[in-house]
N, C-alpha and C positions, 0 to 999 in steps of 0.2 A: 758766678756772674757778678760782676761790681755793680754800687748803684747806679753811675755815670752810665753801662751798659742797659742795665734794666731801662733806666730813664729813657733813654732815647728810644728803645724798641719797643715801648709802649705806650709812645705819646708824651711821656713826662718834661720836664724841662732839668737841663741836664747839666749840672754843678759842676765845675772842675774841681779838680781832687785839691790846688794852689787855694781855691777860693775858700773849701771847703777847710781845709786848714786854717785860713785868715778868720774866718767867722769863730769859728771853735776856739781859738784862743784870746778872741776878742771877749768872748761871753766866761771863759776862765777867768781873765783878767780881772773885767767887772766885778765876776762872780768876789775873788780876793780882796779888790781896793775896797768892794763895800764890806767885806766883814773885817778888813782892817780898822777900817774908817767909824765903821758903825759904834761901836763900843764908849769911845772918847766921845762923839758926838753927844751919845743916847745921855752919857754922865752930864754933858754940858747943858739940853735939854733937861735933865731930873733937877739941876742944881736952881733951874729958873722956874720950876715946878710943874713938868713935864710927866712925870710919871707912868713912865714906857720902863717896863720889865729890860731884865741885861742879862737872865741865862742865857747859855747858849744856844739854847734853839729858839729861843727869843731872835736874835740876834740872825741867825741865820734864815727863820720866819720875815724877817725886816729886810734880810740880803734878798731874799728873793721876791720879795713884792720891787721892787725897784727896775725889776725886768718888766712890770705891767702898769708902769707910770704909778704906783701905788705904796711907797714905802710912808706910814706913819713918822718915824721919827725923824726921817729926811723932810717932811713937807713942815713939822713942827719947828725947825730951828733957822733962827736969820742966816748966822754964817755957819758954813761948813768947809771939813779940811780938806786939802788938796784932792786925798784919796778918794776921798766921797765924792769930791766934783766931777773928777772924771767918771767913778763906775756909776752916776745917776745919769751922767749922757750916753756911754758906751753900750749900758745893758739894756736898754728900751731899742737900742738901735739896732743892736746882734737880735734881738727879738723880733722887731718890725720888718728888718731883712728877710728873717725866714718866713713869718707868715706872708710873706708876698709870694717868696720860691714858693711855698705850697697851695695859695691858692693859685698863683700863674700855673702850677703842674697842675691841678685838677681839672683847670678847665681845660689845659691842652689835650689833656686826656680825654675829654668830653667832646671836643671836638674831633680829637683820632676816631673817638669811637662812630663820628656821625658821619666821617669822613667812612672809613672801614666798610660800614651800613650803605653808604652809596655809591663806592668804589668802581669806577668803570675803565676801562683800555689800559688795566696796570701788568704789570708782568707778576707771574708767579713761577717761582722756582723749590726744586724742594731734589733732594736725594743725595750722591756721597761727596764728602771731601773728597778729592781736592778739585772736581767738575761745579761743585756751585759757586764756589769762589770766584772761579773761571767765570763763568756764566754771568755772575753778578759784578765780577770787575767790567766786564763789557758793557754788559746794560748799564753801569753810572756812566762809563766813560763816550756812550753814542751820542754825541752834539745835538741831536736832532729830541731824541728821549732827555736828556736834558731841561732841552729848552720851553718843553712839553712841562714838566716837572717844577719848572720855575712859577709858568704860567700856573697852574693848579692848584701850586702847596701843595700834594699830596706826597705822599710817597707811594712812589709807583712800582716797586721792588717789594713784594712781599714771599718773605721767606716761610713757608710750611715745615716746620724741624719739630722735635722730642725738646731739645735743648736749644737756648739760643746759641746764635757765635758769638767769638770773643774776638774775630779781627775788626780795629780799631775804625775801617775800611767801609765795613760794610753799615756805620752805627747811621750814618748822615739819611740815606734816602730808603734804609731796608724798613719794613714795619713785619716786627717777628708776630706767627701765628704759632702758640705751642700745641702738640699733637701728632696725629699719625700721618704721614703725606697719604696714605691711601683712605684715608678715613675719609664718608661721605660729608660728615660734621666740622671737620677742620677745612676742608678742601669746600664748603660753604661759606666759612668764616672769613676765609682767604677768597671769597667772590671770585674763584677759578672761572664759572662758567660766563662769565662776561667782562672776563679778563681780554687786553688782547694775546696776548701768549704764555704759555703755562709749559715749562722747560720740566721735565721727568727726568733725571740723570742716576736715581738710584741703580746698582748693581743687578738689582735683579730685574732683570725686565717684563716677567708674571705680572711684579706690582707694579711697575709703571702702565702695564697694558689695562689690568683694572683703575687703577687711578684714568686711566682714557672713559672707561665705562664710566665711574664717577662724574664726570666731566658733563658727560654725554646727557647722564639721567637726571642732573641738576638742568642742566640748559631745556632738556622737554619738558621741565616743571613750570619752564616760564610760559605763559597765556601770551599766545601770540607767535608768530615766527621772529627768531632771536637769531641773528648772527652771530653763531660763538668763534670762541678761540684758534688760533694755531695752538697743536700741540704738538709739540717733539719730547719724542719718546726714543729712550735710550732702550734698544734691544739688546743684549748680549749675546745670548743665543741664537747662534746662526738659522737654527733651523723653524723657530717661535718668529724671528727677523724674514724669510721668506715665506712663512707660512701667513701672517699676518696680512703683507702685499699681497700675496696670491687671491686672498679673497674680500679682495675690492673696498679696503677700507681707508684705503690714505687721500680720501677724499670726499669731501660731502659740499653740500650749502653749509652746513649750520656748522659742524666742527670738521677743520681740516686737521689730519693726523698726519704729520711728517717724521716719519722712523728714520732712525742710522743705528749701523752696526759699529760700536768703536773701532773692535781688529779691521774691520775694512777702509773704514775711514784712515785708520792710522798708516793701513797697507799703501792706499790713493794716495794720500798727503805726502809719504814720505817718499813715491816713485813720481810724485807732479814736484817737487821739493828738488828732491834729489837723486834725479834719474842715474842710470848708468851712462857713462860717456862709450856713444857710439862711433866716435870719430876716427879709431883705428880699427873700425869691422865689429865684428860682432864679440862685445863683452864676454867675461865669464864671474858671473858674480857669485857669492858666497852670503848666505842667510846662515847666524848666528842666533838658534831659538831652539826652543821647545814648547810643545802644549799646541795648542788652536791657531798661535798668530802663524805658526811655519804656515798650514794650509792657506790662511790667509794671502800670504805672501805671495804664498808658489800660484795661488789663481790670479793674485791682482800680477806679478811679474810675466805669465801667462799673456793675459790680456793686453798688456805694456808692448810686449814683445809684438804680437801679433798686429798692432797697433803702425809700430816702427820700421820691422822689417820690409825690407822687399817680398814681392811675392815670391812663394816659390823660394823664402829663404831661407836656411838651416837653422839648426833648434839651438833654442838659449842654453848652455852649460851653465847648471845653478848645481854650488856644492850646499849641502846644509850639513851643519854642525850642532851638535849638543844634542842628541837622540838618543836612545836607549841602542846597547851594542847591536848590530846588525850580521849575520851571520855571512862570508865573503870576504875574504881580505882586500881587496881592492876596492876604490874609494867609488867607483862610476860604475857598480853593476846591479848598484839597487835604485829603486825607485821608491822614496816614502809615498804613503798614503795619505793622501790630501787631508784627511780627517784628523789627521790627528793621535791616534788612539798606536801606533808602533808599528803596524802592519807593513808590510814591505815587496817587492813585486822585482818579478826580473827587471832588466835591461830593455825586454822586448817589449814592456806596456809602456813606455813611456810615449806622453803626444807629439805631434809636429812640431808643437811651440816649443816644448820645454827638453831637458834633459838633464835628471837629475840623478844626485849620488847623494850618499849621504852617509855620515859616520858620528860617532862620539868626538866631544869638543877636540881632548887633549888628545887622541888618535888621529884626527884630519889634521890638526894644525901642522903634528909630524908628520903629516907623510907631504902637506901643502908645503911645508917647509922644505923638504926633501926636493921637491918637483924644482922650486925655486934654485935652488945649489945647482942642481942640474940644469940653473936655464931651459926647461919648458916652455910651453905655451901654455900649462894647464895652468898656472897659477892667477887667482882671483885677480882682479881689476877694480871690483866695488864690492865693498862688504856690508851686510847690513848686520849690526847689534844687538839683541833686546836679550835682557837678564830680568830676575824676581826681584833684583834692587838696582838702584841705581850705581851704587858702590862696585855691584860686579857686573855691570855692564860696562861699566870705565872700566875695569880691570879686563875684562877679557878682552875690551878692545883697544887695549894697549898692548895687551898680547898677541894678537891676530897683527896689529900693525910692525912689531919688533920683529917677529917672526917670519911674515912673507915681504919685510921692507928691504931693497939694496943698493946699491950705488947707481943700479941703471932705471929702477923704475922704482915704485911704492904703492899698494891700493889706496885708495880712498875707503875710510872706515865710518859709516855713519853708526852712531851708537846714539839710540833710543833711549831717554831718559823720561820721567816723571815729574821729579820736581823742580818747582817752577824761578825762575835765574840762576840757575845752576849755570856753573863757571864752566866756560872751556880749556882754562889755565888747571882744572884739577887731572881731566883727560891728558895735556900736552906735556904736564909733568907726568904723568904716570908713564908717557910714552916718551919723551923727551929725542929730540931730533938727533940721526947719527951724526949730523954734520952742523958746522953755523949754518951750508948754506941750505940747510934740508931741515925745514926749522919741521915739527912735528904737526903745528897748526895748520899747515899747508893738506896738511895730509888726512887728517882726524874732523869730525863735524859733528853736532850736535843735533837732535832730532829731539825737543822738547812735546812729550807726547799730551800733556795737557794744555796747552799752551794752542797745538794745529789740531787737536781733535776738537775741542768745547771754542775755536773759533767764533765768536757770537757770529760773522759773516756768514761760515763755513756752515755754522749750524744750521742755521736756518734754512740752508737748501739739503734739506731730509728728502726720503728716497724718492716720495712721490715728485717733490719740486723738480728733484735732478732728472727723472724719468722726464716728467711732463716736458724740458728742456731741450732731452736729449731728442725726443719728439719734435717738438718744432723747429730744431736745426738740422733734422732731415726732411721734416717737411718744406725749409725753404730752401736749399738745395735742390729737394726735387722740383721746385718750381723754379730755380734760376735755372736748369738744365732744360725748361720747356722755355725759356724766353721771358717769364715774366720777371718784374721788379716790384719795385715797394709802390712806386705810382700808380700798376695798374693792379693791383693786388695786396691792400694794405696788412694782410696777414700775414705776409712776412716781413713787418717789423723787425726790428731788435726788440728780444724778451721784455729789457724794461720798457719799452716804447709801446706792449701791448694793450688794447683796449681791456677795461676786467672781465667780456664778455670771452672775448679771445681765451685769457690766462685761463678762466675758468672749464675753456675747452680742450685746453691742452690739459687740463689737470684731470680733466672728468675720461679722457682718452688713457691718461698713464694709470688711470685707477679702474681701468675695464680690460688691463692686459691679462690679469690672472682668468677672469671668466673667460677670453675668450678661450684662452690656451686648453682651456679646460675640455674644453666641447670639444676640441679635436684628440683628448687623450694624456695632453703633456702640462706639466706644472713648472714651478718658478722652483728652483730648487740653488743654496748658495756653490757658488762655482768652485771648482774641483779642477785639477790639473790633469784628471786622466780623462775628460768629458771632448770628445770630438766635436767638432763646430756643428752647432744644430740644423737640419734641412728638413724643410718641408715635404710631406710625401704628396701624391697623387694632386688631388685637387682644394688638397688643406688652403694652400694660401687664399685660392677664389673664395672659398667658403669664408674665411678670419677677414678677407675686401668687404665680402656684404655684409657680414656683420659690424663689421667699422662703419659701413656706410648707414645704416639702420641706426646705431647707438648716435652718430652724426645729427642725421635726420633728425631723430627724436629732442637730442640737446636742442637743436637750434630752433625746431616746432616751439619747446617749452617757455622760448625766451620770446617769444613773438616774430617768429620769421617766416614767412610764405615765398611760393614761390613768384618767383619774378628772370622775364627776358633776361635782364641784365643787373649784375650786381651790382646795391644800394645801399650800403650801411645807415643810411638815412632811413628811409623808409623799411629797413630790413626785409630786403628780398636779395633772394638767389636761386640761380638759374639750375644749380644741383639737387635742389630741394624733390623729389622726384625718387622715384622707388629706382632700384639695383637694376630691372631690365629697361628702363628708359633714360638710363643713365649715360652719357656719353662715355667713348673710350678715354680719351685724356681726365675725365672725371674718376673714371675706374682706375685707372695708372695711377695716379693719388693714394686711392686707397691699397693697391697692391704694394705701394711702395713702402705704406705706413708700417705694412704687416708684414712686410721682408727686413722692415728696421728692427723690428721686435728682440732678435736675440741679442743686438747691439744696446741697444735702448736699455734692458736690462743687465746688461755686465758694468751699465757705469754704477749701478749700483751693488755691485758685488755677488750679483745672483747668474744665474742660466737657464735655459730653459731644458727640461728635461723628460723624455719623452716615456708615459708609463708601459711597464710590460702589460701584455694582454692579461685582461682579469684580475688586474691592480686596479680599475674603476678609476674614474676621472674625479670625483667628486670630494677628493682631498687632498691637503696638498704629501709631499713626500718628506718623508722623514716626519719622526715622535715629536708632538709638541707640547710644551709644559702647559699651555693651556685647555682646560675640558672643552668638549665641541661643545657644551651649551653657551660656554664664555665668549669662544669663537665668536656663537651666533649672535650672542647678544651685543658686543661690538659692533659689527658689521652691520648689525641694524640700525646702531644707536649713531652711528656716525654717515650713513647712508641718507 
């Protein structure tokens, strides 16, 4: 770490390397003209009977008092020579300079540190390259956090790392904390819990989940009730990532937790991006992966699909490429396993939505090639990319495009990359067009994965926001299809147009979906491509109406609302205020409508619901999670 880097991450005041150079040679200088100079002087002084010693450490003892306004034989003689004159003005001055820089750095430092001590609504961030960058290039660059930031002098960007950074970027408004990001003593230092937002992006999601507990148990330290932070928390683990929502913790008063899953996010962003072109019937698209994102894919294109089609319309042909060999010679008779793990299934499991095949890279690509030569219909239309590097993700999809490209048509090849301004001139060479007038750019796109995943916009709407959304844009639906409007029903707003009473009810709704699922049997489980659309049995739904309407009830009791004839956001009254059996029927349709959106409301964020077999017990969610149930619990409490 340079000093100019240190300096500024710790308050210091912060030298440029040009000036640093100018000083230093200025006090050289000095340093030389006075032991030039000195010698002939001291002789010209002794001759008038001066009697100042002329060793040489004499000499050099004289050169350096001259730096503290204090040289003897310089104060004893009228005239002196040229040399002398300059290094008696130069070297007090290279002196005087620096002891300014150091005490102007000490105090700024005294100040950081008084600042740091009483730090409030600042961001913290902390976990891997190349997501903090991200993260923290957006936080400098939001106009509004800005202009917040002018107003304060603080620095409002505090970074929790082992080591500092060294991009040049982050040196102006970061203030580094050195330490563990899960540690309770750094994550104090860094004033997490009265932060306004604390960004988790580390790899492992265990520890950003504890870092949540950290969070949590510093803020109920505070005497009093304390508004704490947003916390987004980078899950990785699909099944830690559903297990987590399922039991009711992405929403409290005091800390709100907003989870994402990256492969899902990456899965959303790149099919809201860069959808398949439906415009001649139904696509056949081609996923280029291996490991966890295939499953990702095949649930989010799943859901895409079922989204877009007609009803009642036939399944997506999706080939996937890059899988461990499959036993079969033909490319459409297996079905991968949503998980991940190699597993493979006839022809006969696959869903309504989907229909998949799947082969090794350089085996599909021949036989996709093949189909092509032959004029088919089987031949992909959109391709999606993703490699271990970026290098061979441009490579294979300049492969995939040379290979299924021809004179009458070309897929579209979106290939998945990492790092960030990555050219698309290195893709259109790799794949270079067959024709001038078939240029390759036309054809090839870039899918910058850190770039739409660490979105600071995007981020921010983590699972609960998106759920809590997806809520209220079927709750106002279901209310323009009764007649009402925003005039005579001001809760169906637009999102941002909501009161914070409102927002806090839709969020406190999206974080009570795991319990209730629970009471009937079925958990929040991440989505899977051989999972049949969820139905209610018997008289489940009635049961998940009144308990929506109870958890209702109780929110709006808590906030001061009684009942009243006619609703009054003034005086808070409402005329639904009123137990489940004297509830009117249009009141009740509300709530059954809430609870029929349920399996929806959860696929936007990449889960399902899923219903357990008998004697599986309700009271966890499904599938291993790296978390112990005490840690569970203690979350769940500390954020409740």
């Amino acid at each position: 770490m340079t000093t100019e880097t240190d300096a500024r991450l710790n308050g210091g005041v912060a030298v440029s390397f040009p000036v640093r150079v100018g000083v230093g040679l200025a006090a050289i200088a000095a340093f030389v003209l006075g032991f030039v100079g000195l010698p002939q002087h001291i002789a010209d002084v002794n001759r008038a009977g001066g009697g100042f010693r002329t060793s040489v450490v004499d000499v050099l003892y004289y050169d350096l008092q001259m730096f503290v306004l204090d040289s003897d034989p310089v104060e004893a003689g009228a005239t002196l020579p040229v040399t002398l004159q300059i290094a008696r003005f130069l070297a007090p001055a290279t002196a005087a300079y620096l002891i300014f820089v150091t005490a102007q750095s000490v105090i700024a430092r005294q100040l950081e540190a008084v600042r740091a001590r009483t730090a409030r609504g600042h961001a913290v961030v902390f976990g891997s390259e190349p997501a903090v960058g991200a993260v923290v290039a957006g936080l400098l660059a939001d106009p509004a956090a800005r202009r917040r930031w002018r107003r304060s002098r603080r620095r409002r960007v505090v970074l929790v790392a082992r080591e500092a950074p060294s991009a040049a970027d982050l040196l102006r408004h970061v203030r580094w904390i050195p330490g563990n990001p899960w540690d309770a003593a750094a994550l104090r230092r860094a004033r997490a819990h009265v932060a306004a937002e604390v960004f988790a992006l580390s790899d492992d999601g265990t520890a950003n989940a504890q870092a949540a507990v950290v969070v949590a148990n510093l803020l109920a330290d505070i005497p009093g009730r304390q508004k704490g932070p947003v916390f987004y928390g980078q899950i990785d683990d699909e099944s830690l990532y559903a297990s987590l929502i399922a039991r009711e913790i992405s929403h409290s008063d005091d800390l709100r937790l907003e989870l994402f899953n990256p492969l899902d996010r990456i899965a959303r962003r790149l099919l809201a991006t860069h959808p398949p072109d439906t415009s001649d019937g139904t696509p056949l698209v081609a996923v280029v992966a291996d490991g966890p994102i295939v499953g990702t894919m095949l649930g989010a294109l799943a859901g895409w699909w079922r989204a877009v089609r007609a009803p009642a319309g036939p399944a997506l042909d999706v080939r996937v490429l890059d899988v461990p060999a499959l036993d079969g010679p033909a490319l459409d008779v297996r079905v991968l396993d949503p998980t991940g793990d190699g597993r493979a299934w006839t022809a006969a499991t696959h869903t309504t939505a989907l229909r998949v095949g799947a082969a090794p890279f350089d085996r599909g690509i021949r036989e996709l090639a093949a189909e092509r030569a032959a004029r088919t219909p089987a031949v992909p239309t959109f391709v999606y990319v993703f490699a271990g590097s970026d290098n061979e993700a441009i490579r294979r999809g300049a492969k995939v495009r040379s290979a299924l490209h021809d004179a009458r048509r070309a897929p579209h090849v979106v290939v998945a990359v990492t790092t960030p301004g990555i050219s698309l001139d290195l893709v259109t060479t790799a794949a270079a067009g067959d024709s001038a007038g078939d240029p390759a750019r036309r054809w090839i796109s870039l899918f910058n994965v850190t770039n739409e995943v660490y979105a600071l916009d995007d981020l921010r709407l983590g699972a609960g926001e998106r759920m809590a959304r997806a809520i209220h844009d079927a709750y106002v639906r279901a209310c323009a299809a009764r007649g009402e409007t925003v005039e005579t029903n001001p809760s169906m707003a637009p999102w941002d147009r909501l009161s914070p009473d409102l927002l806090a009810s839709n969020r406190a709704q999206a974080a009570d979906l795991g319990p209730k699922l629970r009471s009937i049997g079925c958990v929040l489980a991440p989505t899977t491509t051989n999972a049949e659309p969820f139905a209610y049995q018997g008289d489940e739904l009635e049961r998940l109406a009144r308990l929506e309407h109870d958890r209702w009830v109780r929110s709006r009791t808590s906030l001061g609302w009684t009942f009243g004839e006619r609703r009054d956001a003034v005086s808070r009254q409402h005329p639904d205020l009123v137990s489940w059996d004297e509830l009117g029927e249009a009141a009740k349709g509300l709530d059954r409508q809430a609870v029929a959106a349920i399996p929806l409301v959860v696929e936007t964020v990449g889960l399902q619901v899923v219903r357990l077999e008998p004697g599986a017990g309700t009271g966890s969610e499904a599938g291993p999670s790296p978390l112990a149930e005490g840690e569970h619990g203690e979350l769940s409490r500390r954020v409740r």
